[in-house]
N, C-alpha and C positions, 0 to 999 in steps of 0.2 A: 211831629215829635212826641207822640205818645207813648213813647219808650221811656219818658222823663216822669211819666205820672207820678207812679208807684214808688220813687227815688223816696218820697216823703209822704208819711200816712196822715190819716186826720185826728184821731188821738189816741192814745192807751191809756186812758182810763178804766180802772176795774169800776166805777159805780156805774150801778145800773140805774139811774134817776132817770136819764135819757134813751134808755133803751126801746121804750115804745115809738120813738120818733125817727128811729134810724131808720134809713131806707132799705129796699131787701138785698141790695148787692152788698150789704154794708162793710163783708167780708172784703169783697175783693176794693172799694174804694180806698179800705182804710189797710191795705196792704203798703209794709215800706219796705224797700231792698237795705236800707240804710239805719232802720234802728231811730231813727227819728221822724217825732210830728208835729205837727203844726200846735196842737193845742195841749199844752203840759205845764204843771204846775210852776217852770221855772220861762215858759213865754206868757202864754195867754190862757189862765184856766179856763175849763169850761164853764164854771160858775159866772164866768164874766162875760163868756162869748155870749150864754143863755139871758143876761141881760139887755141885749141887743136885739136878742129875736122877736119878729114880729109877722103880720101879717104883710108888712112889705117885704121887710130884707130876707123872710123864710125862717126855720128855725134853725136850729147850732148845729145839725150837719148840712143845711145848706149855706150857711154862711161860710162854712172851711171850705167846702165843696169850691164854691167860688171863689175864696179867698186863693185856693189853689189852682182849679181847672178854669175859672170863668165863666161866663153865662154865651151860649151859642158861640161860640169861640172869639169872644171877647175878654180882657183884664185879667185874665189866669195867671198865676204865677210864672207857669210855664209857658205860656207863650212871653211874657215881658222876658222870662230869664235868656229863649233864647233869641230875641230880636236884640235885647243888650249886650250881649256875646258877638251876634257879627256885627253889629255896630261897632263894638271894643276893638273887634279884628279889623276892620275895612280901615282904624283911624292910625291901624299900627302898621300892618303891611298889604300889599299889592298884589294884585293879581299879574301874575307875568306872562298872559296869554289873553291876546285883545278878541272882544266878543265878535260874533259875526254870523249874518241868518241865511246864508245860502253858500254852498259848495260847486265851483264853476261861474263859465259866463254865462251868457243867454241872448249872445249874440250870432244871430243868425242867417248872414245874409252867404254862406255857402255851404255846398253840400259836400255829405262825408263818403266816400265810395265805401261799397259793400264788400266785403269778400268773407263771407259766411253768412251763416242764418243768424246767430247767436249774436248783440250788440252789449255794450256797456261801458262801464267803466270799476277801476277798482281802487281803492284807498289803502296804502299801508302804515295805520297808526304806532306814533310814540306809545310805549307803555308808560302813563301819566296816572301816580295814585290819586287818588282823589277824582280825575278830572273826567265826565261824562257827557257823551257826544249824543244829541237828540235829535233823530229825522222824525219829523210830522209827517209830510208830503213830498213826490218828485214829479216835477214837472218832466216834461217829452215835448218833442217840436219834432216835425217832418219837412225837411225842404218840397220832395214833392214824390209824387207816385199813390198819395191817401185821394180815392175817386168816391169812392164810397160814403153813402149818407155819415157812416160813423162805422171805426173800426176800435173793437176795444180789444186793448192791449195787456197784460199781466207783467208787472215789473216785481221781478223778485231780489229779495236782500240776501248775502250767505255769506258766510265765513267759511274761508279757505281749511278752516278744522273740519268742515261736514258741508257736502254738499248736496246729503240727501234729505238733508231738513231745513228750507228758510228761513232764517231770523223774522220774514216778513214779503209780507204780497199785499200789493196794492194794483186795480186796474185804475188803464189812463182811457176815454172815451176820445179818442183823435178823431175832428168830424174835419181838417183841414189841413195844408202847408204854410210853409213858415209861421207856427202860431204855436205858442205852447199850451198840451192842456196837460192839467191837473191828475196825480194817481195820490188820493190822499190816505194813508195807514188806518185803521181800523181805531187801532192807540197807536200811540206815538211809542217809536222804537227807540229805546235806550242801551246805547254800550255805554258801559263800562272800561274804559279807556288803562283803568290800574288790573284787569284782567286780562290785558291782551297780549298773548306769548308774541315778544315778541326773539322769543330765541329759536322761535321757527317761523319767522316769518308769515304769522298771520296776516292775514287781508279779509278786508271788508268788499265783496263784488255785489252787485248793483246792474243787473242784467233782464235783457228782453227777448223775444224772436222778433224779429224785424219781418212785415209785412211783405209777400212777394210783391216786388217793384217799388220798393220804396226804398227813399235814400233820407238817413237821417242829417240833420242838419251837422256843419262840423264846428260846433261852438267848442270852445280850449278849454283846458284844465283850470285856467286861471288869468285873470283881465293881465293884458298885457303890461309893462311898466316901460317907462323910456324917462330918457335926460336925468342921469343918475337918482331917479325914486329906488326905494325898496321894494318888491315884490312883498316881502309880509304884510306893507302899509295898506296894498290894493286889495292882498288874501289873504287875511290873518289865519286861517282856517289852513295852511300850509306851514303854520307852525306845527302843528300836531303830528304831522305825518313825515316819513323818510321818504314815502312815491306816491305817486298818484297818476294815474294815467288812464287812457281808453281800450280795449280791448272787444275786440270782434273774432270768433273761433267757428267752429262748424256744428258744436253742439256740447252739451256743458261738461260730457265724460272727456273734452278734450280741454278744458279750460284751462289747465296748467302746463299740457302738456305740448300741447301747438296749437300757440297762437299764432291766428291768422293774419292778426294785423295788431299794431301795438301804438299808438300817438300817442301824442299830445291833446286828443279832442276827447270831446264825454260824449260823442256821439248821439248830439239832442237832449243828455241829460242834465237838468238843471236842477240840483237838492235842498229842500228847505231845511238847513240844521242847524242845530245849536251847540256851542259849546257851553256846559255848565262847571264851576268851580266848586267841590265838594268840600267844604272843609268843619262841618259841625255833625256830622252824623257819628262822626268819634264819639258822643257824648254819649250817645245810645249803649255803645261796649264799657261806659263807665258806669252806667246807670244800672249795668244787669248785678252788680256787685260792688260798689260803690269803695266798702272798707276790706276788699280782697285786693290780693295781687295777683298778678296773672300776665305773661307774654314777656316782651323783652323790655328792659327798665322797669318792670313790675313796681320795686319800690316808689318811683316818681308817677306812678299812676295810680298807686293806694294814695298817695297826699290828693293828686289831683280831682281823684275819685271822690274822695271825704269833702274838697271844698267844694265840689260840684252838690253834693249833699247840702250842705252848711249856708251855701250862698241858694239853692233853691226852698231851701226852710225860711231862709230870712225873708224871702221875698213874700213867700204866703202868708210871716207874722207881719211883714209891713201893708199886705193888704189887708188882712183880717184888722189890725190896729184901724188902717183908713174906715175900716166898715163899722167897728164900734163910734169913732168918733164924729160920723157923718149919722150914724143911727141917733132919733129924735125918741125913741121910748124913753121915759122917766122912769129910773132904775135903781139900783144902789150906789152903782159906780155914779154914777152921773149927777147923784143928789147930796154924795158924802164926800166922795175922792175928790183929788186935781187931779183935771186932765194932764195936767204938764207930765204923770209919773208915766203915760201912755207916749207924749212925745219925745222925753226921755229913753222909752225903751226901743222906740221907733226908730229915734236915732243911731242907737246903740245895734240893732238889726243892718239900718242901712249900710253901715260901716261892713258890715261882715257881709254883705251884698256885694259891695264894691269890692272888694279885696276877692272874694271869689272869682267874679269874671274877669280882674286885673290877672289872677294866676294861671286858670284858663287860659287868656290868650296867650300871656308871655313864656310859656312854660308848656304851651304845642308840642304833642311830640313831634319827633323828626319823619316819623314813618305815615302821618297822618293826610297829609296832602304833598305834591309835586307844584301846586299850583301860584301858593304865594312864593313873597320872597318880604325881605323887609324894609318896610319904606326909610327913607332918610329926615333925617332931623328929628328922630322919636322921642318926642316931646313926657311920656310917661317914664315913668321911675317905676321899676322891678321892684316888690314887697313881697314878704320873707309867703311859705306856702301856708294857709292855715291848719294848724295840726289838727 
């Protein structure tokens, strides 16, 4: 989430007391989309952050530095702001699509007859915002006809929009029958599941040339169910999709157009995917402009925008607060003041911490994910937006 950085700068100060110590990007750290920073005469001056610097803690731009980014991606404002975010989310509502790491069975004690060169299978996904399907690797199995020390095979990914370019190839090294081996992605392939037309019936196909004399194994689309279970409970991975089926043809310019054979099997293919639930990369489009409006309900996403601001400032004065008061240099603050005036304003931050990631989540927009829903017994109380 480094789209959150620059939401909040390090300080606008005009004295240049400090200026020999800043670092050379200092332009772009101390960038804020938001008009606020961490270190200002009405949170934490610099005079006082500068009392804490040392040769351990760094001097007073790396103390904000970390008070906001963290050290090796540790303690950052920005990463606490957004683990407390879906934490806030997971305690409020549910995911309404159960996880699941493979697409298919991979049972293979019979064979699939051939009728074309061309083998596979193909997926027609729900258009779900938010929600993104990830293949790593596909497994292959051969009942029998693989004689050959090893026969390596090319499994190609396409969408039904273009079938002159593959979303992705991977080879499978088949050195045997009934055994599955491995064709693992270069990187792992992600749709995009809120991208998928489907008011034309996109599909996702998943296709081989089948070896001459070889018959692939006829593993199903999905473990079977009996004595009234649910078939989602065995294949949750069939929530996602309106079809899913196997497909065998004579070569790929006829893919749509005659198929040669059409099942229920994946014809030896076994998929390792993922489904993932997107629901925080929103933040990033509030982040690019924080106190602008912009899209639909514009005005409920300038409030939301400001407290996503407000609530990621507090967090890096509650960290930079933690760093004065753990800092051991003997100072002015530390030899004349009460600490308590710094727990006082600690608290007074954390308060505006909390109430940001409360409006964040309760106040999602609509258009943001497909994926939750909201849990019952919601134990939180709604508070007003921060202006």
């Amino acid at each position: 989430m480094d789209c959150l950085t620059n939401i909040v700068g390090l300080s606008n100060t005009d004295c240049d007391c400090w200026d020999d110590t800043k670092p050379v990007d200092f332009n772009t750290l101390n960038a804020s989309s938001s008009g606020l920073y961490i270190s200002e005469p009405k949170t934490i001056p610099l005079r006082m952050v500068g009392g804490s610097a040392d040769c351990e803690n760094g001097g007073i731009w790396d103390l904000l530095i970390k008070a906001r980014d963290g050290e090796d991606g540790r303690g950052g404002a920005v990463r606490d702001f957004v683990k407390d975010f879906l934490g806030a989310t997971q305690r409020v509502k549910h995911n309404q699509f159960l996880p699941f790491e493979h697409i298919g069975d991979n049972y293979y004690t019979k064979a699939k007859y051939v009728n074309g060169s061309l083998a596979g299978m193909f997926f027609e996904p729900y258009r779900i915002k938010g929600g993104k399907l990830r293949i790593s690797s596909i497994d292959l199995a051969f009942f029998s006809g693989i004689t050959a020390p090893s026969t390596d095979i090319d499994i190609s990914i396409y969408s039904s929009l273009n079938f002159n370019t593959p979303l992705a190839v991977a080879t499978a090294t088949v050195t045997g029958n009934k055994e599955f081996f491995r064709a693992t992605l270069s990187s792992e392939l992600v749709i995009d599941l809120g991208e998928i037309r489907d008011d034309v019936d996109e599909r996702i196909y998943i296709l081989y040339e089948i070896p001459t004399g070889a018959l692939p194994v006829a593993n199903n689309t999905e473990i079977k169910v009996c004595c009234g279970s649910n078939k989602f409970d065995r294949n949750p991975y069939l929530q996602l999709m309106c079809n899913l089926t196997g497909v065998q043809t004579d070569n790929l310019s006829n893919i749509t157009t005659r198929v040669l054979d059409s099942s229920a099997t994946m014809n030896g293919l076994y998929i390792n995917a993922s489904f993932e639930c997107d629901y925080y990369s929103w933040l990033c489009e509030l982040a690019q402009a924080p106190g602008e409006s912009y899209g639909v309900g514009a005005g409920d996403r300038v409030q939301l925008g400001m407290a996503l601001a407000d609530g990621l400032r507090a967090k890096c004065v509650m960290n930079l607060i933690d760093s004065l008061l753990l800092g051991t240099r003997i100072n002015q603050y530390s030899m004349i003041q009460d600490p308590k005036q710094l727990y006082r304003q600690r608290a007074i931050y954390k308060n505006i911490y909390s109430l940001a990631i409360d409006n964040l989540v309760y106040y999602m927009p609509s258009d943001v994910t497909d994926c939750l829903v909201c849990a019952k017994n919601n134990k939180l109380a709604k508070k007003p937006l921060l202006a």
